[in-house]
VEXNU-55616 format. One record per residue (C-alpha): x, y, z; residue in one letter; residue number from 0. Coordinates in steps of 0.25 Angstrom, whole numbers, plus 5000, padded with zeros to 4 digits. Example, Ala and Ser with C-alpha at 12.3 -4.5 7.8 and 13.67 -1.06 7.14 Angstrom:
2
   east   north     up   rest    nr
   5049    4982   5031      a     0
   5055    4996   5029      s     1
END
This chain:
425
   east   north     up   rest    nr
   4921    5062   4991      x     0
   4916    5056   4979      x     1
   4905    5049   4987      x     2
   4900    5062   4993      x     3
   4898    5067   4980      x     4
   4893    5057   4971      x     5
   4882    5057   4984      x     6
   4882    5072   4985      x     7
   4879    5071   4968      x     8
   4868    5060   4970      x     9
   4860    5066   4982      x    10
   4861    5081   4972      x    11
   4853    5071   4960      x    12
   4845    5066   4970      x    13
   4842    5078   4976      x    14
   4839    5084   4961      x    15
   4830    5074   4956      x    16
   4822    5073   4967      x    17
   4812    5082   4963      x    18
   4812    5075   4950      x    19
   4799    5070   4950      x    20
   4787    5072   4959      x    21
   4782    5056   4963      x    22
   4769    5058   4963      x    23
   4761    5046   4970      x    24
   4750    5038   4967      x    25
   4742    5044   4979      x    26
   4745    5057   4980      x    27
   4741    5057   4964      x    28
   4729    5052   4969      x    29
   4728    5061   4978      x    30
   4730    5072   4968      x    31
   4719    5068   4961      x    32
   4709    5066   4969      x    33
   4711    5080   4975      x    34
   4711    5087   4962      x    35
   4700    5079   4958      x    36
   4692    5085   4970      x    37
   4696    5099   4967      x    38
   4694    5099   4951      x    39
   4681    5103   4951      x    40
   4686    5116   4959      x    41
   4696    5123   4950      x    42
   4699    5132   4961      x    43
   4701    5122   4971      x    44
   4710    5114   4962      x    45
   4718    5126   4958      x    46
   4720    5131   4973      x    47
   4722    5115   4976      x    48
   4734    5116   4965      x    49
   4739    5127   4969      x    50
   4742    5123   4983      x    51
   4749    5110   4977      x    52
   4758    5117   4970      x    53
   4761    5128   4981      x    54
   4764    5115   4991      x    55
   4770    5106   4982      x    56
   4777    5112   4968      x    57
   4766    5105   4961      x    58
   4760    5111   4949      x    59
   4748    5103   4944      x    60
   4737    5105   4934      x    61
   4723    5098   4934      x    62
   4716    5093   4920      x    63
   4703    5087   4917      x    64
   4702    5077   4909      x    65
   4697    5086   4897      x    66
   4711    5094   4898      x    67
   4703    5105   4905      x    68
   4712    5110   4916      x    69
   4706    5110   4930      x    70
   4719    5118   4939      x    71
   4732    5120   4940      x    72
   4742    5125   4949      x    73
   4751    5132   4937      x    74
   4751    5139   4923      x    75
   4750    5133   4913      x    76
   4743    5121   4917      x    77
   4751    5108   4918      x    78
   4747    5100   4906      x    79
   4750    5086   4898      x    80
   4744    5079   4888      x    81
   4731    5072   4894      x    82
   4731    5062   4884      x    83
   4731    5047   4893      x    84
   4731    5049   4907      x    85
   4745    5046   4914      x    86
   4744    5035   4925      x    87
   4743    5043   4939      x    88
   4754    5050   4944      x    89
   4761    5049   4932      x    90
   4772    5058   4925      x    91
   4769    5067   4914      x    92
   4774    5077   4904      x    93
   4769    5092   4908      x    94
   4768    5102   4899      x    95
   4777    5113   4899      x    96
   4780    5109   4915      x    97
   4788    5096   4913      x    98
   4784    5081   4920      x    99
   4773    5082   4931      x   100
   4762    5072   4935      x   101
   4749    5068   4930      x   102
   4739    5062   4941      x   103
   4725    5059   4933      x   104
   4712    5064   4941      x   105
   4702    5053   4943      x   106
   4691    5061   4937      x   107
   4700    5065   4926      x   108
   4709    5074   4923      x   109
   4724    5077   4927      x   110
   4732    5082   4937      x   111
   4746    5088   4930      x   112
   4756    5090   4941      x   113
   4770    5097   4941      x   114
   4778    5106   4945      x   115
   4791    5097   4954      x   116
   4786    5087   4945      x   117
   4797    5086   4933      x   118
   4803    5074   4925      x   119
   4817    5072   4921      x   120
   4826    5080   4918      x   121
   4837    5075   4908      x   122
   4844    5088   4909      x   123
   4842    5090   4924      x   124
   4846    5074   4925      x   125
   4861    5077   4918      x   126
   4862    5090   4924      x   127
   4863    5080   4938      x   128
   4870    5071   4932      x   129
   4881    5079   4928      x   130
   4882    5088   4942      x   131
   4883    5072   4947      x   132
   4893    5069   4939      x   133
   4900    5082   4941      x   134
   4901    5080   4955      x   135
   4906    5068   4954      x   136
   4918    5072   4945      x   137
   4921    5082   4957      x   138
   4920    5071   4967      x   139
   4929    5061   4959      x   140
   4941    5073   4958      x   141
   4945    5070   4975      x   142
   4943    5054   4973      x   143
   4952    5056   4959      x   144
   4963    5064   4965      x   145
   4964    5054   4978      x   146
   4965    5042   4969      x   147
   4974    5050   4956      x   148
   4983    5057   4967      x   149
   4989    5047   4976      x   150
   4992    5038   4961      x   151
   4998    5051   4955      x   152
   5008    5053   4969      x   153
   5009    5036   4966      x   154
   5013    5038   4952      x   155
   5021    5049   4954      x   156
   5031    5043   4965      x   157
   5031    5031   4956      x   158
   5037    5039   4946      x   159
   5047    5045   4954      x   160
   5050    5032   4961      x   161
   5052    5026   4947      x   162
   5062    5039   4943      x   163
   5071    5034   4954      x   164
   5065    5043   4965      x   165
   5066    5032   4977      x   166
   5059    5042   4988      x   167
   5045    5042   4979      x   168
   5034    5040   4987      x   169
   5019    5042   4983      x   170
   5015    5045   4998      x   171
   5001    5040   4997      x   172
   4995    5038   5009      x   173
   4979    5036   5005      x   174
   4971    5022   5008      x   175
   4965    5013   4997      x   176
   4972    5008   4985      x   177
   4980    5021   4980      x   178
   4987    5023   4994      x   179
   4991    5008   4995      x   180
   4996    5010   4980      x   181
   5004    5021   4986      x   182
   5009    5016   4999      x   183
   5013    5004   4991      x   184
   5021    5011   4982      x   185
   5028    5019   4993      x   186
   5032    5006   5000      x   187
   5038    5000   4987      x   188
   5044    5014   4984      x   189
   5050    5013   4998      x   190
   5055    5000   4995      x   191
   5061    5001   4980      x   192
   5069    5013   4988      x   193
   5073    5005   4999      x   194
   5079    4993   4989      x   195
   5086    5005   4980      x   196
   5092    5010   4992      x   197
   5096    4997   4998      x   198
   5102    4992   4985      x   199
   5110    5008   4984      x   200
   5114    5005   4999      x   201
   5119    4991   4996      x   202
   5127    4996   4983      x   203
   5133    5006   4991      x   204
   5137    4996   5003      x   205
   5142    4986   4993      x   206
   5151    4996   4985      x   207
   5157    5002   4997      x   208
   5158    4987   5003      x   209
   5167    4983   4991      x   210
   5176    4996   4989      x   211
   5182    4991   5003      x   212
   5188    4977   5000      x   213
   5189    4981   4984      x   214
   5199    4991   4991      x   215
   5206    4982   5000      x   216
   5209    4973   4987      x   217
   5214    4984   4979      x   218
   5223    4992   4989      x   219
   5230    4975   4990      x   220
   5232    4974   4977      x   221
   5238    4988   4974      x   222
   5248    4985   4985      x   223
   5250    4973   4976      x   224
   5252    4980   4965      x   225
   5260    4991   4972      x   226
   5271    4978   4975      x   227
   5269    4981   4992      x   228
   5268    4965   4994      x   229
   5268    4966   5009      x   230
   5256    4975   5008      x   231
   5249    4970   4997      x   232
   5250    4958   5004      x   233
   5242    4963   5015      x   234
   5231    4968   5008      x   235
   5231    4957   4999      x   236
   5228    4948   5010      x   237
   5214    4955   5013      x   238
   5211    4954   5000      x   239
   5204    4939   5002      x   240
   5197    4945   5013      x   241
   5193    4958   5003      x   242
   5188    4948   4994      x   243
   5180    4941   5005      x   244
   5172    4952   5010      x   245
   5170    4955   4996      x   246
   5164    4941   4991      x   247
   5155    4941   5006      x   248
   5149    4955   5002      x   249
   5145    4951   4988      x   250
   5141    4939   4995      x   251
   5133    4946   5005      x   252
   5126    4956   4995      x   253
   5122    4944   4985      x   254
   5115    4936   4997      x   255
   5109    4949   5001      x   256
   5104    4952   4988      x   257
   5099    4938   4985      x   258
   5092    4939   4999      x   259
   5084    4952   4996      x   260
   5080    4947   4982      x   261
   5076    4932   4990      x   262
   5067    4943   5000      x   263
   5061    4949   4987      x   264
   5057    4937   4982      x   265
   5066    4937   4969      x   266
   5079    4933   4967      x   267
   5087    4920   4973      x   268
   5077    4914   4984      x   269
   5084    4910   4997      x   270
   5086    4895   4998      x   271
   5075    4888   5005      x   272
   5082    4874   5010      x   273
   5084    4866   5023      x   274
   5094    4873   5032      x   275
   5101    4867   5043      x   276
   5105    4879   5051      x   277
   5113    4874   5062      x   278
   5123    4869   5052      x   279
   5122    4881   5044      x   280
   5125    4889   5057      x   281
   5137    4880   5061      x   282
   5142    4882   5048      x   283
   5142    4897   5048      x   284
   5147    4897   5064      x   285
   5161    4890   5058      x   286
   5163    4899   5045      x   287
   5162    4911   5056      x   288
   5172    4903   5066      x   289
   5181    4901   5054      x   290
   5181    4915   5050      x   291
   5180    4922   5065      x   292
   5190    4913   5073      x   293
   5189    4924   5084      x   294
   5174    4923   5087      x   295
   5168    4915   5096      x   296
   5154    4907   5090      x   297
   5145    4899   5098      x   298
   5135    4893   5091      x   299
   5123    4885   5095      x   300
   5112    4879   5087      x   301
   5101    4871   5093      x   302
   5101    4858   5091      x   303
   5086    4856   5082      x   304
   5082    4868   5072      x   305
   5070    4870   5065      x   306
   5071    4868   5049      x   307
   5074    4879   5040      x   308
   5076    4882   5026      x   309
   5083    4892   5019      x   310
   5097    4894   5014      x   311
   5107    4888   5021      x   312
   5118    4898   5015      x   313
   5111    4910   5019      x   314
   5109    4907   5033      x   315
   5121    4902   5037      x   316
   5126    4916   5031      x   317
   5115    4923   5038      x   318
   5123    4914   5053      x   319
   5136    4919   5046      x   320
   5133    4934   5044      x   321
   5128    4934   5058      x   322
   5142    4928   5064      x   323
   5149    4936   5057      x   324
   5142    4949   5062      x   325
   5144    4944   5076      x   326
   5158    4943   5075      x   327
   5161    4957   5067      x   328
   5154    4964   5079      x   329
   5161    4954   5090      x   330
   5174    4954   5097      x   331
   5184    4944   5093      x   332
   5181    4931   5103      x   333
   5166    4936   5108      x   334
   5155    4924   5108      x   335
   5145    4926   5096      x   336
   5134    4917   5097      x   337
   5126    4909   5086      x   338
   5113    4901   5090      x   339
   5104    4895   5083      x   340
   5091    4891   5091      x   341
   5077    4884   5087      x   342
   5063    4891   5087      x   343
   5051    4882   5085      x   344
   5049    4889   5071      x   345
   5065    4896   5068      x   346
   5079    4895   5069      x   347
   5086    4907   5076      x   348
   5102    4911   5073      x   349
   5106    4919   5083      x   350
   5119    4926   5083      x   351
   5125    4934   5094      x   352
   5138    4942   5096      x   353
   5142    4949   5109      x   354
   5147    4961   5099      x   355
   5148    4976   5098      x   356
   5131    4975   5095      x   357
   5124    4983   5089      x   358
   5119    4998   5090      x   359
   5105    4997   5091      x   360
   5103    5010   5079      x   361
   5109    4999   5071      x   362
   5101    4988   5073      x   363
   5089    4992   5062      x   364
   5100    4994   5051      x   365
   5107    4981   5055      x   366
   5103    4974   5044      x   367
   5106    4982   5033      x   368
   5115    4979   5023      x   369
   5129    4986   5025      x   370
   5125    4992   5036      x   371
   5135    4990   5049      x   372
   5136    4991   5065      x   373
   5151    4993   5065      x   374
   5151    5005   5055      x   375
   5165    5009   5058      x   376
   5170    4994   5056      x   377
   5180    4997   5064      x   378
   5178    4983   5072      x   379
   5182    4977   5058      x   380
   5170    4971   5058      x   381
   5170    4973   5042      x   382
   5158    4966   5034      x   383
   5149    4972   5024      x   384
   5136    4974   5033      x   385
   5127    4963   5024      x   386
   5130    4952   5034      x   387
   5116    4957   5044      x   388
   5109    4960   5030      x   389
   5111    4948   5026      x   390
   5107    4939   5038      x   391
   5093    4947   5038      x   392
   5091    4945   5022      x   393
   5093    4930   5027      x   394
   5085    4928   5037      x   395
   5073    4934   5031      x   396
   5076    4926   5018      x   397
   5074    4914   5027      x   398
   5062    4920   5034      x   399
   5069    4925   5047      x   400
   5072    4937   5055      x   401
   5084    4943   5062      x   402
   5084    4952   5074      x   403
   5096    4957   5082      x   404
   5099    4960   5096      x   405
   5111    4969   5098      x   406
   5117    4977   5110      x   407
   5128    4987   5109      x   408
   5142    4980   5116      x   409
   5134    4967   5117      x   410
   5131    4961   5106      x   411
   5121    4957   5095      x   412
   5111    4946   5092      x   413
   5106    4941   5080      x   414
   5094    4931   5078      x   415
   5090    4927   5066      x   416
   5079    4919   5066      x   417
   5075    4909   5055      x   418
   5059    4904   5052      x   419
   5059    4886   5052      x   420
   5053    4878   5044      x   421
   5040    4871   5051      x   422
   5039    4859   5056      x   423
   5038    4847   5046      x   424
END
């Protein structure tokens, strides 16, 4: 728009000044003058002949010999000038009482004095376009104005509101060029700051209702203590290890998962980058499962030459461990769970599958979120905190992996985590 104007203002100066001044060239001056020299000697004809120039043409025009006598003229009063020094032909000159015109010498002598749409600058005519230019293009700069100011004001304002605690605070700028990707940037981050608050509210909330369980356990077992019911104090008091267990493995679970998303951030402590030998790390975590599931059956087979990785050994023999221990919550006591660990030419894959309950495929997107669980009713006893999945995607893409699960309903799920190698040397 301010294009169109600012060429709608400059064509309208054009257009006005166009009839600024009359070129009048070398030929046709000669011309002039030979014609009017033909005809001075017949006042009548010359009158009649300047008459008809200015009918056709505008042009008012006097003839003057070169004793200042006047010859003809086409208007009242004569057009005059000082004839002091002839003016080179065609030039410009000073009219009096008609503004500029032309002076074209005759070649017997004498002058021809033309006018009429012949006129000089203008200063006052000059400003006058200046400013309607000017004006114009104040009144197209307002739509230009308003489409840059107004997406930054809604930007300002959702900034404010997002900085007031208002975490729903969008700018909703949609426009191309810089503004709108200033504005679609800042709806992105806004929708990012609001999914961290609400993840860390989420995970406040999960951990203190986590905790109120076995903090309840142990303090129901030691008011039976103090009540003196030793048979039943007993009882409880016995759970209490176990209370004390699930409670160190939750803080354990949400300080590795913590550390994980600072790691992913790039802030924080950074996930170990050493030599890991897997197969040992798998075999390791294979017996501590044994030891603690005595009833589950664990088949385990790593091939014989794996690719070289680096990372944490610690983290991803608990990423094996939370896997194991998720298949054999949701397994019957006795069924086969499978752990395999196979070569690709540039990854390691983990591969643990269960012939459990399964899982619901509605619940398969939200597998992976903290505290969330398949079991809700826990009436399988399968207990846990719902951060042992969470934590096995944190560390796999710490290391640079992926995980992606195959589950049916009544069959049994399959996990593959596969793990980036290191090239070869």
């Amino acid at each position: 728009m301010l294009l169109l104007f600012v060429a709608l203002a400059v064509g309208g100066v054009g257009w006005a000044f166009r009839r600024g001044g009359w070129p009048v060239p070398g030929g046709a001056g000669s011309y002039a003058a030979g014609r009017i020299d033909e005809l001075r000697e017949d006042p009548a004809r010359l009158s009649a002949e300047l008459t008809r120039v200015r009918d056709a043409f505008g042009v008012r025009a006097s003839v003057w010999d070169s004793d200042g006598h006047l010859l003809g003229s086409s208007v009242e009063p004569p057009l005059a000038r000082d004839l002091a020094g002839w003016p080179p032909p065609t030039a410009t000159t000073r009219l009096r009482g008609h503004g500029w015109g032309w002076a074209i010498p005759l070649r017997r002598g004498g002058v021809l004095l033309a006018g009429g749409e012949v006129s000089g600058p203008d200063p006052l005519r000059g400003f006058t376009f200046i400013g309607v230019v000017l004006l114009v293009l104040a009144i197209g700069s307002i739509p230009l104005a308003r489409s840059i100011a107004s997406p930054i004001e809604r930007i300002t304002d959702a900034a404010r509101r997002l900085g007031a605690g208002d975490l729903s605070a969008r700018a909703g700028v949609r426009g191309r060029g810089e503004v709108g990707e200033l504005g679609r940037t800042f709806d992105e981050t806004a929708a990012r700051l609001e999914r961290l608050v609400r993840s860390e509210q989420e995970l406040l909330a999960n951990v203190s209702h986590e905790l109120r369980t076995p903090m309840a356990r142990i303090r129901v077992a030691l008011e039976l203590a103090a009540e003196g019911d030793l048979e039943k104090a007993r009882r409880h008091l016995a759970g209490i290890g176990a209370d004390l267990d699930e409670l160190d493995r939750m803080i354990e679970d949400v300080l590795d998962a913590a550390r994980l998303d600072f790691a992913a951030g790039g802030s924080g402590w950074p996930v170990t980058r050493v030599p890991v030998d897997l197969g040992s790390g798998v075999g390791e975590a294979a017996e501590r499962f044994r030891e603690r599931h005595p009833d589950c059956a664990v088949e385990v087979a790593v091939a014989e030459e794996l690719p070289a990785l680096t990372g944490d050994g610690a983290l991803l023999r608990r990423l094996v461990a939370n896997l194991l221990d998720n298949a054999g919550k949701y397994s019957e006591p006795g069924a086969p769970i499978s752990l395999r660990v196979a070569a690709e030419p540039d990854a390691v894959v983990v591969e643990v599958a269960d012939q459990g309950i399964g899982i619901d495929p509605a619940d398969l997107p939200r597998l992976f979120t903290p505290f969330f669980r398949t079991d809700r009713s826990r009436a399988r006893g399968t207990g846990g905190t719902g951060l042992g999945l969470a934590l096995v995607k944190r560390i796999a893409e710490a290391h640079g992996g992926e995980v992606t699960v195959e589950s049916t309903p009544g069959k049994g799920t399959t996990f593959r985590v596969r793990l980036p190698a290191l090239p070869p040397a």
